[in-house]
OpenMM code with the backbone's topology and positions (N, CA, C; nanometers):
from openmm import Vec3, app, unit

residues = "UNK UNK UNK UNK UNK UNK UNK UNK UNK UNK UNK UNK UNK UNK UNK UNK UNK UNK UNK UNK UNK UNK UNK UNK UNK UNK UNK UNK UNK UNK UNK UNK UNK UNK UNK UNK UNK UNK UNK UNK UNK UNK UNK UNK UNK UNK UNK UNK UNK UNK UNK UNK UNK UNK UNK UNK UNK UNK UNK UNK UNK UNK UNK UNK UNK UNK UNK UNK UNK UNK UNK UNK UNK UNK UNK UNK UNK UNK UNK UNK UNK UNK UNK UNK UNK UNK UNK UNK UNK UNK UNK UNK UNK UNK UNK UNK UNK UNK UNK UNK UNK UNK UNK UNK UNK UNK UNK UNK UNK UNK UNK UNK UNK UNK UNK UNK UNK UNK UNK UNK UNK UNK UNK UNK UNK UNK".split()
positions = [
    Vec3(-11.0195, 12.9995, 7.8615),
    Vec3(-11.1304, 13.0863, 7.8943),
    Vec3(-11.1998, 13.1260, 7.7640),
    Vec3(-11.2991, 13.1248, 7.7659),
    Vec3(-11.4071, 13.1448, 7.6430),
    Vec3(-11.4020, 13.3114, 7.6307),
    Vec3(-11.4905, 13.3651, 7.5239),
    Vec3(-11.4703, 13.5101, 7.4928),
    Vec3(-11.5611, 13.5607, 7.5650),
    Vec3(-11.7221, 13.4817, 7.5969),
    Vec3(-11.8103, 13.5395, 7.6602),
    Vec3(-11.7826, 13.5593, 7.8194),
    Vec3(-11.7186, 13.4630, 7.8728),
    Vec3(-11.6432, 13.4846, 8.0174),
    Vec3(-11.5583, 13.6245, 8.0138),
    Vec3(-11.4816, 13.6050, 7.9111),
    Vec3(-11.4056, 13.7168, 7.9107),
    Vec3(-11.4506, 13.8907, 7.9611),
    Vec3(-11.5807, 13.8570, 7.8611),
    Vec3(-11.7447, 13.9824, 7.8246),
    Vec3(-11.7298, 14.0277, 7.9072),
    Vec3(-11.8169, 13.8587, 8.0212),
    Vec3(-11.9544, 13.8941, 8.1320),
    Vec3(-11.8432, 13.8504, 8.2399),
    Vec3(-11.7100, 13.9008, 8.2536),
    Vec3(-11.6563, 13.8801, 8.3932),
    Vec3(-11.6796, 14.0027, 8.4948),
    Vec3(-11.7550, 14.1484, 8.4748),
    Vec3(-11.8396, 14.1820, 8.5596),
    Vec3(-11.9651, 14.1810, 8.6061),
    Vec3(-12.0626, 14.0847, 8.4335),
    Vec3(-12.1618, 14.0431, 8.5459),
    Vec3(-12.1723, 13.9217, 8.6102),
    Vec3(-12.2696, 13.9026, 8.7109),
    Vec3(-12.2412, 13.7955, 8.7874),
    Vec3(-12.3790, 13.6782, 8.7196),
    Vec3(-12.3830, 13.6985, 8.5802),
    Vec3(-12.5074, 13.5870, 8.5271),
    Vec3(-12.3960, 13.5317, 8.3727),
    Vec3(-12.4549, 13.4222, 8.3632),
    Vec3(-12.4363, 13.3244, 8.2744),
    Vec3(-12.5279, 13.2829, 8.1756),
    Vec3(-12.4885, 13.2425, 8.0382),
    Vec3(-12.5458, 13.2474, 7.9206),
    Vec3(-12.5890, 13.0372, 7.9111),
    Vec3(-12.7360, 13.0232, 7.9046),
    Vec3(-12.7127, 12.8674, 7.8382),
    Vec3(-12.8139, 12.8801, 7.7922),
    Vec3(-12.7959, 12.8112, 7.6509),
    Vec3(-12.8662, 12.7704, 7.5191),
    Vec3(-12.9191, 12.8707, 7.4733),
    Vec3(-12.8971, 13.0137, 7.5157),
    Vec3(-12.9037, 13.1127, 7.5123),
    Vec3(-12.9866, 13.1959, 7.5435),
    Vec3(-13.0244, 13.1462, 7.6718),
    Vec3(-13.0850, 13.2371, 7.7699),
    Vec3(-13.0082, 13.2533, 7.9477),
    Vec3(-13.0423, 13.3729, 7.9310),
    Vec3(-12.9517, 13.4534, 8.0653),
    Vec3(-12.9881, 13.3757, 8.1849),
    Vec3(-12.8507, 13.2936, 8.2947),
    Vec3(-12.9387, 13.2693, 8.3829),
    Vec3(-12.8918, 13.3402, 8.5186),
    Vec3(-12.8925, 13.3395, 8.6477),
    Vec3(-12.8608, 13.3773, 8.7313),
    Vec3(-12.7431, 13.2614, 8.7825),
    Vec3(-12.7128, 13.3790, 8.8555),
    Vec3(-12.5216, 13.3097, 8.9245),
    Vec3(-12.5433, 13.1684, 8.9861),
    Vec3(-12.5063, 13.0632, 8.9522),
    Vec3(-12.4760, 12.9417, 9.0326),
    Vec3(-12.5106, 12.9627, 9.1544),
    Vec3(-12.4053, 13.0717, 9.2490),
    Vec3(-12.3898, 13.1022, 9.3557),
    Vec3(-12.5355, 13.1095, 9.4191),
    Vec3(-12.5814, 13.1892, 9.3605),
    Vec3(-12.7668, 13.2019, 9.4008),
    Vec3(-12.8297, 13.1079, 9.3597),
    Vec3(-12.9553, 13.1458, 9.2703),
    Vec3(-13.0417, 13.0325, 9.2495),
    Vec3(-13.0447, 12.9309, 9.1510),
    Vec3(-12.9841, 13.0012, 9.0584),
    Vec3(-12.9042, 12.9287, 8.9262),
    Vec3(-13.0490, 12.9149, 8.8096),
    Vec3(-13.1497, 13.0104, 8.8401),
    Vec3(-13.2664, 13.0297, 8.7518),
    Vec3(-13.1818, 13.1210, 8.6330),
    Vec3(-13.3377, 13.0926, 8.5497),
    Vec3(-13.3524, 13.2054, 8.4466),
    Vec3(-13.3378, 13.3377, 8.4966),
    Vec3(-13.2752, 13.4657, 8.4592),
    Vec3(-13.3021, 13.5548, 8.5374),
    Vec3(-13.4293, 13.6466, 8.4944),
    Vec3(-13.4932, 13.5741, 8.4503),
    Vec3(-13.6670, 13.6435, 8.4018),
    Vec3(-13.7118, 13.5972, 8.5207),
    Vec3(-13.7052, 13.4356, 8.6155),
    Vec3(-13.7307, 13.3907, 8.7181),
    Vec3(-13.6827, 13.4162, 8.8374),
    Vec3(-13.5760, 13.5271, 8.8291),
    Vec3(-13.5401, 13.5229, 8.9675),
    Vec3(-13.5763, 13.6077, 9.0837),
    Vec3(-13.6279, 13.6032, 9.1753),
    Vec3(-13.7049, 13.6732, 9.2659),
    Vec3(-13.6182, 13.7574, 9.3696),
    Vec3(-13.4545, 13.7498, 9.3475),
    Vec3(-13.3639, 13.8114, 9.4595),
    Vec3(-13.3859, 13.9600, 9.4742),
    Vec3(-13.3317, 14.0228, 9.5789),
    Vec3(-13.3929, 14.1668, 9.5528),
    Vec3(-13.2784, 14.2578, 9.5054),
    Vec3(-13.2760, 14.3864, 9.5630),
    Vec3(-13.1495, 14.4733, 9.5204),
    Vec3(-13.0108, 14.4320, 9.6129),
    Vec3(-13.0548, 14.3856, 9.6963),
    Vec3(-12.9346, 14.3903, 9.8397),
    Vec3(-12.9019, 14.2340, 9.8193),
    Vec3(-12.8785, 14.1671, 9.6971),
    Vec3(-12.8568, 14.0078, 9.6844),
    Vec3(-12.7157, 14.0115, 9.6512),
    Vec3(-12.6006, 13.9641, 9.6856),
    Vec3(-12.4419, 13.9589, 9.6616),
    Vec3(-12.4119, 13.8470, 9.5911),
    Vec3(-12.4872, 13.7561, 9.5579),
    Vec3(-12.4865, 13.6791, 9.4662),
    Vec3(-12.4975, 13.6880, 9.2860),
    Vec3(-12.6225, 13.7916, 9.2933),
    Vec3(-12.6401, 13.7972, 9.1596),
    Vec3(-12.6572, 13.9218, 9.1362),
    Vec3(-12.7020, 13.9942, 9.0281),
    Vec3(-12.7556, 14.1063, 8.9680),
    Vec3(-12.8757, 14.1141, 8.8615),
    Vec3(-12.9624, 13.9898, 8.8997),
    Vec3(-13.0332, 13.9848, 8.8120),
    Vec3(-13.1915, 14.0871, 8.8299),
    Vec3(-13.1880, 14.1622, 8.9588),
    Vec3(-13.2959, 14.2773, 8.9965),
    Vec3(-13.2485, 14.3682, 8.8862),
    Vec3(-13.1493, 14.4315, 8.8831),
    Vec3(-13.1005, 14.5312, 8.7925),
    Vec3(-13.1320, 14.4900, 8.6493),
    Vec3(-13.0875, 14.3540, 8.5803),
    Vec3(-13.1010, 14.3303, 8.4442),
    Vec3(-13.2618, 14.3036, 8.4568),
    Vec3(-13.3650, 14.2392, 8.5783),
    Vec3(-13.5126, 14.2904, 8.5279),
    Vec3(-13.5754, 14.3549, 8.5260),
    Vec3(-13.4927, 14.4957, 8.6494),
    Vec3(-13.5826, 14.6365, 8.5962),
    Vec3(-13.5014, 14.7080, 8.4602),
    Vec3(-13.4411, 14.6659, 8.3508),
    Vec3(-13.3711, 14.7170, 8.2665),
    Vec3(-13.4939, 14.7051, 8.1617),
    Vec3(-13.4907, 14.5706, 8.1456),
    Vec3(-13.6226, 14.5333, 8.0872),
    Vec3(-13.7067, 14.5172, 8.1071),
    Vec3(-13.7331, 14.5936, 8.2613),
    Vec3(-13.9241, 14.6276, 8.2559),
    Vec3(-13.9961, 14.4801, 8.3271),
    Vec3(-13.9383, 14.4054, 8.3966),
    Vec3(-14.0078, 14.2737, 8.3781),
    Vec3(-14.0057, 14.2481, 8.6127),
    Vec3(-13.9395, 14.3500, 8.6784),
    Vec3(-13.9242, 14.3466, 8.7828),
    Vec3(-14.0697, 14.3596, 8.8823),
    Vec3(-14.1489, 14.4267, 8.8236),
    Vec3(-14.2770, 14.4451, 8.8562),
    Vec3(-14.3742, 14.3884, 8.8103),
    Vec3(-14.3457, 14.3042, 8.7023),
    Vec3(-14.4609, 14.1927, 8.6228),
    Vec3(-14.4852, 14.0388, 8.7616),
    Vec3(-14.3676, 14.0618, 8.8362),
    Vec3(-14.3468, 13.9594, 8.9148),
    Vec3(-14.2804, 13.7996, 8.8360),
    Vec3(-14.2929, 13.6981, 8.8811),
    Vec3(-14.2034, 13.5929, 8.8650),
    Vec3(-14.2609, 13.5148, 8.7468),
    Vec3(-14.2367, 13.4475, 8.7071),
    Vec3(-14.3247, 13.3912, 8.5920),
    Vec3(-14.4008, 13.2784, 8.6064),
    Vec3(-14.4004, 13.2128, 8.7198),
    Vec3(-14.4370, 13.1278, 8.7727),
    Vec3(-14.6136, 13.2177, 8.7800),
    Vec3(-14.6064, 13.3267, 8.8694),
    Vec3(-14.7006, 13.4595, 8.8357),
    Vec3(-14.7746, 13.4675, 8.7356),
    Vec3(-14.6969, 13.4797, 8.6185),
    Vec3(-14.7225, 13.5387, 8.4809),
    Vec3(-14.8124, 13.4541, 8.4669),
    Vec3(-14.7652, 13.2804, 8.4687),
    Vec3(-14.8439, 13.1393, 8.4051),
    Vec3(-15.0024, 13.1615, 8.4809),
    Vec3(-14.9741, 13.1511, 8.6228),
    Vec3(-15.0775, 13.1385, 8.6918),
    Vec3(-15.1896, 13.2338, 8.6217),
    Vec3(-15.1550, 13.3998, 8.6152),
    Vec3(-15.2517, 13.4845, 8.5537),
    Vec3(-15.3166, 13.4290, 8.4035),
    Vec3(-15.2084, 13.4006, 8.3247),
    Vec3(-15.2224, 13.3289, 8.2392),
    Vec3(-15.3138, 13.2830, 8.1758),
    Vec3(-15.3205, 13.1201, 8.2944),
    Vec3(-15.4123, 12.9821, 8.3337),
    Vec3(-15.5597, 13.0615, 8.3645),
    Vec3(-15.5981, 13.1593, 8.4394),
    Vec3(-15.7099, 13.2152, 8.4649),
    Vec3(-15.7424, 13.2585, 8.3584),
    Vec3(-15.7117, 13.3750, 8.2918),
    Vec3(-15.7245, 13.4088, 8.1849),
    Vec3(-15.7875, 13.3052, 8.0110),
    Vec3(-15.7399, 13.2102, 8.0599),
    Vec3(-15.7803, 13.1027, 7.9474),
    Vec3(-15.8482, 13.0512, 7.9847),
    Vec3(-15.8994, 12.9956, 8.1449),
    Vec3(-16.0198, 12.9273, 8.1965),
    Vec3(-16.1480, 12.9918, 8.1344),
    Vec3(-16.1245, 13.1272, 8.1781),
    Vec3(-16.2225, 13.2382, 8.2064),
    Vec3(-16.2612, 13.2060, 8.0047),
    Vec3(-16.1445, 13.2497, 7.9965),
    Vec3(-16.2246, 13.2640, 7.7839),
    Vec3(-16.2844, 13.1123, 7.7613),
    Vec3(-16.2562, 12.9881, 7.8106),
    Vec3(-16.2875, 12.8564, 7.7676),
    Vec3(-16.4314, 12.8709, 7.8145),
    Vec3(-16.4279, 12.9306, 7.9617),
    Vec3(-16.6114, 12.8869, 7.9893),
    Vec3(-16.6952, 13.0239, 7.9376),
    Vec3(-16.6247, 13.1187, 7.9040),
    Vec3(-16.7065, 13.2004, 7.8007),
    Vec3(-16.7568, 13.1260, 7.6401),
    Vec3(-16.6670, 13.0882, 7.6309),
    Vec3(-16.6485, 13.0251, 7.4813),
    Vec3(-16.7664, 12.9071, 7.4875),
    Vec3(-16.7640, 12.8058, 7.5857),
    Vec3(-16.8947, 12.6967, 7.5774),
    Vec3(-17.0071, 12.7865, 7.6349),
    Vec3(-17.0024, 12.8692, 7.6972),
    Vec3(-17.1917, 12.8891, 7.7214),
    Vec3(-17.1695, 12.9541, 7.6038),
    Vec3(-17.1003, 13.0184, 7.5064),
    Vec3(-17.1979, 13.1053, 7.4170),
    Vec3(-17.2010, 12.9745, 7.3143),
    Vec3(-17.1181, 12.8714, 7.2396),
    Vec3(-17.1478, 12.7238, 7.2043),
    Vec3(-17.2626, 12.6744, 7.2322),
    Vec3(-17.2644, 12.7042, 7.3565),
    Vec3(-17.4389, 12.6066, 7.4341),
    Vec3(-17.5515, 12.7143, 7.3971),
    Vec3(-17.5122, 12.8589, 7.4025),
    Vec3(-17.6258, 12.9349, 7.3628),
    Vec3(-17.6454, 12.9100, 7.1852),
    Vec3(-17.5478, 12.9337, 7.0976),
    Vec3(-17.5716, 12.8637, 6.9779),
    Vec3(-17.6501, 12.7568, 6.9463),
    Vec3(-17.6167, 12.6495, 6.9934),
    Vec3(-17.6847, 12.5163, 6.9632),
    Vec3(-17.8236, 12.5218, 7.0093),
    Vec3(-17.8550, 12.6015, 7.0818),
    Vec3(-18.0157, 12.5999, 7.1186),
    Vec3(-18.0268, 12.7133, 7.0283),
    Vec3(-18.0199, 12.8313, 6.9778),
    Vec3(-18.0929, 12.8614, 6.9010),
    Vec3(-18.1010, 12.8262, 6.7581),
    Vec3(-17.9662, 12.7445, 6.6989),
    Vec3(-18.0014, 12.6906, 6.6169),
    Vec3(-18.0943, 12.5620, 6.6296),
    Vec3(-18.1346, 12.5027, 6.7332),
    Vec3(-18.2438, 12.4131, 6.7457),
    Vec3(-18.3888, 12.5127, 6.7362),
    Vec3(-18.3507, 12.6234, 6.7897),
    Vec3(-18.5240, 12.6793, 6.8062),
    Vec3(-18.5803, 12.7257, 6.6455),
    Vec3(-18.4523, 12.7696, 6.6233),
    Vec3(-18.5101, 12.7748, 6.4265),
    Vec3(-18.4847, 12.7024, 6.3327),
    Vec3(-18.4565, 12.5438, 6.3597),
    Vec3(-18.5215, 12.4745, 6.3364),
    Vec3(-18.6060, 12.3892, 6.3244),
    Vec3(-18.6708, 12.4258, 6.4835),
    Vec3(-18.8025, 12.3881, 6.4829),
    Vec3(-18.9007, 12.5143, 6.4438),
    Vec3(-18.8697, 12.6232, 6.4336),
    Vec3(-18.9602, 12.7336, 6.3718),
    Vec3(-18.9929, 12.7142, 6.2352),
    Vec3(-18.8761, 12.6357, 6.1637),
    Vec3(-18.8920, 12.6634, 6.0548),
    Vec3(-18.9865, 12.5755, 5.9864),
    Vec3(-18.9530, 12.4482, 6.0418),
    Vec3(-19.0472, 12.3247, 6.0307),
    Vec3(-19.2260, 12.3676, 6.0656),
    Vec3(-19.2251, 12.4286, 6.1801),
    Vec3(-19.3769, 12.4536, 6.2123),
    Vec3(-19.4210, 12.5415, 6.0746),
    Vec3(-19.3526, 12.6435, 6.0309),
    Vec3(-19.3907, 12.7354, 5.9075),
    Vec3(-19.4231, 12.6289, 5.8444),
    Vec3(-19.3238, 12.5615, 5.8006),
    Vec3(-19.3292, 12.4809, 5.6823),
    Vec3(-19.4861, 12.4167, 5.6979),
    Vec3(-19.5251, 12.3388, 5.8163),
    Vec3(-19.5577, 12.2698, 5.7912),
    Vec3(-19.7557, 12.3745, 5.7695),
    Vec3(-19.7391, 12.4351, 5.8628),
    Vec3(-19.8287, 12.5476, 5.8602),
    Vec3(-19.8760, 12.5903, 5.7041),
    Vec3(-19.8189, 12.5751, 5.6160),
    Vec3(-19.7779, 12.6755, 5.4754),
    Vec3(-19.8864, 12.5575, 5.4354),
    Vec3(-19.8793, 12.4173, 5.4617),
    Vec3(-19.8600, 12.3109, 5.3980),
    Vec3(-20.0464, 12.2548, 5.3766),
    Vec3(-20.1307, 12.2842, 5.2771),
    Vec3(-20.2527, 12.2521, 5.2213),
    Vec3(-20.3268, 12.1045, 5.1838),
    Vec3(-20.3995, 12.0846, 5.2955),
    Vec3(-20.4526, 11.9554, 5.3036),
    Vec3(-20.5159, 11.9071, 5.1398),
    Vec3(-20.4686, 11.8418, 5.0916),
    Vec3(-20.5633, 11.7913, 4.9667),
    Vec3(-20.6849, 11.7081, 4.9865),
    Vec3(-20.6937, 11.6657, 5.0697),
    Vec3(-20.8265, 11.5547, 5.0269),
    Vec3(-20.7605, 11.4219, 5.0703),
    Vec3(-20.8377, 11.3275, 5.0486),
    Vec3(-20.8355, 11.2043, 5.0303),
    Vec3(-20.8195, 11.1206, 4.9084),
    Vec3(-20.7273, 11.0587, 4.8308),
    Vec3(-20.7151, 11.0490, 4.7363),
    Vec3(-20.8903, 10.9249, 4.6666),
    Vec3(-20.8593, 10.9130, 4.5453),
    Vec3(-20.9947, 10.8443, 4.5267),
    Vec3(-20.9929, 10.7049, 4.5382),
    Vec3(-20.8503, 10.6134, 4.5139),
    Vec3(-20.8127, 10.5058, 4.5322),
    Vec3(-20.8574, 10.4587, 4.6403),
    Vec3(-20.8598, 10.5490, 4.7362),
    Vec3(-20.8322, 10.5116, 4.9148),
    Vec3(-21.0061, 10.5180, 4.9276),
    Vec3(-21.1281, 10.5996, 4.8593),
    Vec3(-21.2262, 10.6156, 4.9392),
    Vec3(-21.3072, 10.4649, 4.8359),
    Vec3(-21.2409, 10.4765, 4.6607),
    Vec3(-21.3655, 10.3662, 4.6167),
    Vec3(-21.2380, 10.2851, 4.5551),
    Vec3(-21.1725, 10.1713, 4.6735),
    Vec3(-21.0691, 10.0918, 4.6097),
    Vec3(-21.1781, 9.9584, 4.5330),
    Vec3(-21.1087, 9.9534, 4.4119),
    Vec3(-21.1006, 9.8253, 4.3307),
    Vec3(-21.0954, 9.6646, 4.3921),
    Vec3(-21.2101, 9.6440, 4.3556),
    Vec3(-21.1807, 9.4588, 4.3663),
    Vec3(-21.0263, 9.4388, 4.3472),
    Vec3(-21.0056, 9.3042, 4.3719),
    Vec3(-20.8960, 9.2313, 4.2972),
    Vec3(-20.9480, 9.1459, 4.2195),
    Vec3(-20.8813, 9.1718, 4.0882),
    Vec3(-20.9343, 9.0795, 3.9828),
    Vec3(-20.9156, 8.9378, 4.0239),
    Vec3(-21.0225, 8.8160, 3.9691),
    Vec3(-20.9616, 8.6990, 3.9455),
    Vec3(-20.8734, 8.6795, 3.8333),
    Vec3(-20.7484, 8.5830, 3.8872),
    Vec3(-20.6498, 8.5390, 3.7523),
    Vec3(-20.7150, 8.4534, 3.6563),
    Vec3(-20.6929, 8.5152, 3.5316),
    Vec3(-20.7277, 8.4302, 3.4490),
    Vec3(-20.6749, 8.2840, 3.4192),
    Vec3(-20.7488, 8.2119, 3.3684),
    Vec3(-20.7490, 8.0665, 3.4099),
    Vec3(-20.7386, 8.0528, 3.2298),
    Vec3(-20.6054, 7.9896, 3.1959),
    Vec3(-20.5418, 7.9293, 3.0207),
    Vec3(-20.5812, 7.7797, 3.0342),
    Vec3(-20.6215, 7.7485, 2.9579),
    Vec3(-20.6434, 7.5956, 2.9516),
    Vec3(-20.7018, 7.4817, 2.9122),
] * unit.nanometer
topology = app.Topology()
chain = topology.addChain("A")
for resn in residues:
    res = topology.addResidue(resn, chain)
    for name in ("N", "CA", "C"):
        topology.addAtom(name, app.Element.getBySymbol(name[0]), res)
């Protein structure tokens, strides 16, 4: 007989890899998972989860589900305000461009372009 048998030979839960689980006899869960109530002759794991507060959080199966919502909810918060970003960084940079280009002072026509040059003939060696 081991020392921890020795311990937990009044309670009715078991230790693996070192987390508490509920009695064989019952469901043989975690007892963070176990849903039995006060009147269960199998286990005692109602008592060890209102010890630690965790009897009214409900099952964890629970917990995940709330969880899973909870992270949906922040993911599609998180892309519309992404999608609201990317458009206003598009709108100022097209604002900025219109300034720019607004700012931007027609010169003229250069003189090349209004009185262009013959092309010379090549000179002829010979």
């Amino acid at each position: 007989m081991k020392i921890f048998e020795v311990i937990a030979e009044d309670k009715k839960t078991w230790m693996k890899d070192g987390v508490e689980m509920c009695s064989k006899d019952c469901c043989g869960q975690p007892v963070t998972e176990c849903e039995c109530g006060p009147d269960c002759k199998h286990c005692d794991c109602y008592k060890v989860n209102e010890a630690y507060g965790m009897s009214a959080a409900g099952s964890a199966s629970q917990r995940q589900a709330a969880a899973d919502y909870t992270n949906a909810s922040k993911r599609m918060n998180n892309k519309a305000q992404d999608a609201n970003r990317e458009l206003n960084i598009a709108n100022k940079s097209i604002n900025r461009r219109i300034n720019r280009l607004q700012r931007k002072q027609p010169t003229g026509l250069p003189q090349r372009i209004l009185n262009p040059q013959q092309a010379q003939a090549p000179e002829q060696t010979g």
